[in-house]
N, C-alpha and C positions, 0 to 999 in steps of 0.2 A: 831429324824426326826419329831415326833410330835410337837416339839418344833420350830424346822425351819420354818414344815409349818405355825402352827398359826403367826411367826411372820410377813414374808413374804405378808401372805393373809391377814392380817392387815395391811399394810404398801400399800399396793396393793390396799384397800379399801379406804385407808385415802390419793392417788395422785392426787393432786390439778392438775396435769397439763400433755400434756404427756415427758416433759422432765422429771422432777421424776421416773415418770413409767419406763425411761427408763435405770436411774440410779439404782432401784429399783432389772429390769430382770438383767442388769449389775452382782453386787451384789448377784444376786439370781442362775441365770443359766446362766452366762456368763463364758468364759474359764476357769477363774481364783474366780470363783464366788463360795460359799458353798458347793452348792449342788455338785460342780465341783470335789470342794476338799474331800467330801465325797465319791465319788467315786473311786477318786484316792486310799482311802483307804481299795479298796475290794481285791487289790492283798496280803493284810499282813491277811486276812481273811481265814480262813479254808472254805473246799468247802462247807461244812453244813450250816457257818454262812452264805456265798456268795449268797447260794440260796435261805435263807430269806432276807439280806440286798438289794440284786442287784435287785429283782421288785419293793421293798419299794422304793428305789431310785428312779426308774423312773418312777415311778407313783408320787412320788414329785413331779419331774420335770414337767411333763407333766398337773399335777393338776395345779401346778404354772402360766405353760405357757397357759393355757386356762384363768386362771383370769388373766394374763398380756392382752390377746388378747379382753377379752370381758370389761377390764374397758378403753383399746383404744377406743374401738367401741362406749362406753357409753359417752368418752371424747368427740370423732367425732360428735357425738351427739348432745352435748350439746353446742358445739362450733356451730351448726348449728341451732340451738334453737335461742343461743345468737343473731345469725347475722339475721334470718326472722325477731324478734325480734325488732332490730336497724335497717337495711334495710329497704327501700318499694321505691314502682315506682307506679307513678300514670299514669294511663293507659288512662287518657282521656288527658293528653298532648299530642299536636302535635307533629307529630313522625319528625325529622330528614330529612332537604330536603336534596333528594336527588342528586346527578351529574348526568343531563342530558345527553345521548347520541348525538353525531352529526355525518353529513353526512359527509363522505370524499371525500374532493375537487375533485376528480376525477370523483366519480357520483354527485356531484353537477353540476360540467360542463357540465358530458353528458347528462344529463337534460336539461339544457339551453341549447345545441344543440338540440336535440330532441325535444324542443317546438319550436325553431325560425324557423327548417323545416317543422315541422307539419305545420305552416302556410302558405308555401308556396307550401303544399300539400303533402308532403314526407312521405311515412308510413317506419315505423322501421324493418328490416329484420336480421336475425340472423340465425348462423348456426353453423357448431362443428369446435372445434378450433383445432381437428385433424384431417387432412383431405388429400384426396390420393395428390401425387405430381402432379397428373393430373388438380384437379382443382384449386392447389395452382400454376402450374407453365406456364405447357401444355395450359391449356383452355384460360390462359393468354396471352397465343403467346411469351412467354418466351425461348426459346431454351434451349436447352441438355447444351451448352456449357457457356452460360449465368454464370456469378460469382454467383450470387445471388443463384446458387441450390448448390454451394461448400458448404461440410458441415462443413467447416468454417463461415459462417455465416448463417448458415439452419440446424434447429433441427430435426434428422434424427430419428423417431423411430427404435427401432431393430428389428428384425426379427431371427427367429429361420429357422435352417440350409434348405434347403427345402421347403420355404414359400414362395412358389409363387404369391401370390398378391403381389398388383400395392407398392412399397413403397409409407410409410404414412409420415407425416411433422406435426411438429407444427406448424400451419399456419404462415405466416412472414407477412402475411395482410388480411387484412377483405374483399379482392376483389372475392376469391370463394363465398364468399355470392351471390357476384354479378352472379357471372354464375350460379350458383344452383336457384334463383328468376328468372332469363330468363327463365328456362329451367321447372321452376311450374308454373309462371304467365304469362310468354310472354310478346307482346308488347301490348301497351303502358305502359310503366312502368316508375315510380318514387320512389324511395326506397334511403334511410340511412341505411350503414351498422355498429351502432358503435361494440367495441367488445378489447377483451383483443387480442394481437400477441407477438411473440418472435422471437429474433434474437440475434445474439451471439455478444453480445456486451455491455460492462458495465465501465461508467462512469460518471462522473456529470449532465452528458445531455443524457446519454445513460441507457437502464437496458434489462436485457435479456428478461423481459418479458413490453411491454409496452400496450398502449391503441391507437386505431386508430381509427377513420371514416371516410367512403367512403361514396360518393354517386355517384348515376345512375339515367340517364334520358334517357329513351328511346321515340324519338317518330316521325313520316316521316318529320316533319321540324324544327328539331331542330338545331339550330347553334350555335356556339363558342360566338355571342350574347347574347345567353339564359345563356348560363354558367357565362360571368362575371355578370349579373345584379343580378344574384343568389349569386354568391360571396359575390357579393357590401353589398347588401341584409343584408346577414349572417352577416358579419364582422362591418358592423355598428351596429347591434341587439345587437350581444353578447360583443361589448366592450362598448357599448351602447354612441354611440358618433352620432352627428348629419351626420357630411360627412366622406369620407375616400377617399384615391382614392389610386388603385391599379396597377399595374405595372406587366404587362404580359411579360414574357420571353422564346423565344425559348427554348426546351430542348427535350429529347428525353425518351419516357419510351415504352416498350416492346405494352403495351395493348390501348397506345393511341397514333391517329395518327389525325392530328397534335398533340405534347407534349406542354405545359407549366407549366413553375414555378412560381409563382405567389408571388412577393415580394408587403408590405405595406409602404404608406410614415408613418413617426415615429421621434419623437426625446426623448434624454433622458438626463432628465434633474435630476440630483445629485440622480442620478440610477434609477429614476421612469420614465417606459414607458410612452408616451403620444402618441397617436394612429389618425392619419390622420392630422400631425402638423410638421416640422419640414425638416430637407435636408436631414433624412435618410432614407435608404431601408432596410427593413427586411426581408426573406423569411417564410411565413408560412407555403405553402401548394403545392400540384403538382395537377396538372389537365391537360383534354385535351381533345379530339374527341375520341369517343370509336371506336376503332380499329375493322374494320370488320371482321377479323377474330376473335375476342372476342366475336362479336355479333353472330357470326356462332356458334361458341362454344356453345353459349345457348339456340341454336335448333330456332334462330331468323334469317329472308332473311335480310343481310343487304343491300339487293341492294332496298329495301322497308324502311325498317328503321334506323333512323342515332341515335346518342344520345351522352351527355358527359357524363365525369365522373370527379370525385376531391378523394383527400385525404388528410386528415389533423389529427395529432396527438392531441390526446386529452390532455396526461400530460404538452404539451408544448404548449398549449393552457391551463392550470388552471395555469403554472408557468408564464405567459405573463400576466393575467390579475389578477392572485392577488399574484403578490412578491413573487414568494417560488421559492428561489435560487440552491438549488438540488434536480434534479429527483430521486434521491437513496432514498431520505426523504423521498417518496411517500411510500414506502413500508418496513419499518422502523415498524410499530406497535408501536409508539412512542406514549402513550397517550396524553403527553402536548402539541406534535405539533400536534395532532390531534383534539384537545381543543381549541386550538389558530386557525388553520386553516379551522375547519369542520362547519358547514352549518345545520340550524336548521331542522330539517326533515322535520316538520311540512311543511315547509315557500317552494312550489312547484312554481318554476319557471315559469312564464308565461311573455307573450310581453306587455299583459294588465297590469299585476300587475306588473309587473319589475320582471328582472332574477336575482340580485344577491341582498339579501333582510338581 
């Protein structure tokens, strides 16, 4: 045994590398390895020799396996020697430009909304996008029997057995903004409600969860005059075109009374919209007279004051004015169309400096 070890821990001192070493423990105290077979030889052994052979043995082994373990350690070592050595990084090089963040079209848009009404006075209103079916439906002068409360297309919170409050909704529109702002600031009022809504519904032009903005003008003489010149307004700003002329259409919505649907002249020419040009109609938005019992609803006399309202989806407004052929896209977390389609942060839309930069 004294013979194994010296050879071993000779052999162990002179491994160039750690494949050796490992050919080495192999060799040494592997299954089939010396020391291995020296123990297989303590069964022909009387018990007397057993009990001085059998610790000698494994105190071999184990002396062995500490110098296998510590000329690895010294290899690790030196292999790391070697590489500080040959390696370096010069630290006063410019580091690595980075990939800029961008804005997603979606708030880019309501931004440019947001600034082209601020100029013509509109301050921003927001409020919780879960809210009781009272001021999602009720305060809207919507009826019990109305489709729009099936919760086929209206997201019902649940309720536990015995929960007597009012059922709550994921809002389907930014319109309780409206009645919650009557009902803090009263009249005279001018507000934009933009804001994330859901509806059960999803397809190329549809997603359950989408963006809207409303607005509201309250004030003793306002008329269906005031509303389109606010249209006009808008819709020349933000597609930023000299003229446009727009096209009022009968229609009917629960909270406004007279209703209209508001289609643009348009053409498109080898798929690219051109906006106040052309023999076609397109629908953007619904608007109309707010509905006096809407105005009641907000603790407002509507026999004192009259006002409009409008609605317009934001996503189908960033897909109109800059090419993006599916709504589902929007919400994708897609980095490279988020690359391709997003909007410098920095670069804040205004009417002065131009909205889409």
């Amino acid at each position: 045994m004294d013979d194994l070890k010296a050879k071993y821990l000779s052999q162990i001192a002179d491994a160039a590398d750690e494949a050796a070493l490992e050919a080495i423990r192999v060799a040494a105290v592997g299954k089939k390895g010396e020391v291995a077979l020296k123990m297989r030889e303590l069964g022909k052994m009387t018990p007397e020799e057993r009990q001085v052979a059998g610790p000698a043995l494994n105190a071999l082994k184990d002396e062995i396996n500490s110098a296998l373990a510590a000329k690895k350690s010294a290899l690790a070592d030196a292999a790391l020697d070697e590489r500080l050595r040959t390696e370096w990084l010069d630290v006063t090089l410019p580091s690595r430009p980075t990939r800029q963040g961008t804005l997603h079209p979606i708030s880019q848009v309501q931004e440019e909304i947001t600034a082209i009404f601020a100029e013509m006075g509109f301050s921003v209103a927001e409020g919780p996008r879960i809210d009781t079916d009272w001021y999602n439906f009720d305060a809207l002068n919507i009826p019990g029997h109305h489709p729009a409360r099936a919760e086929m297309d209206t997201f019902y919170m649940n309720r536990a057995e015995g929960d007597n409050r009012p059922p709550h909704v994921l809002r389907t529109h930014t319109s309780p903004v409206q009645i919650r702002s009557m009902e803090k600031m009263g009249a005279p009022l001018r507000i934009i409600c933009p804001g994330g809504v859901y509806r059960a519904d999803y397809d190329q032009t549809h997603t359950p969860m989408f963006h809207q903005v409303e607005g509201l003008a309250l004030d003793k003489d306002i008329s269906m005059a005031n509303l389109k010149w606010v249209l006009e307004e808008f819709v020349k700003s933000f597609f930023e075109v000299d003229d446009v002329e727009l096209r009022f259409r009968a229609s009917h919505f629960p909270f406004t009374e007279p209703s209209a649907e508001v289609d643009i002249r348009c053409s498109w020419d080898n798929g690219q919209l051109k906006i106040g040009e052309g023999d076609d109609w397109m629908e953007i938005l619904g608007s109309g007279m707010v509905h006096p019992k809407v105005i009641a609803a907000g603790g407002i006399d509507p026999e004192v004051y009259q006002g409009f309202a409008f609605g317009i989806g934001i996503d189908r407004l960033a897909m109109l004015k800059y090419g993006i052929p599916d709504l589902r896209a929007f919400f994708d977390s897609d980095l490279r169309w988020l690359r391709h389609y997003g909007f410098s942060a920095l670069d804040l839309p205004t009417l002065h400096g131009g909205l889409s930069r």
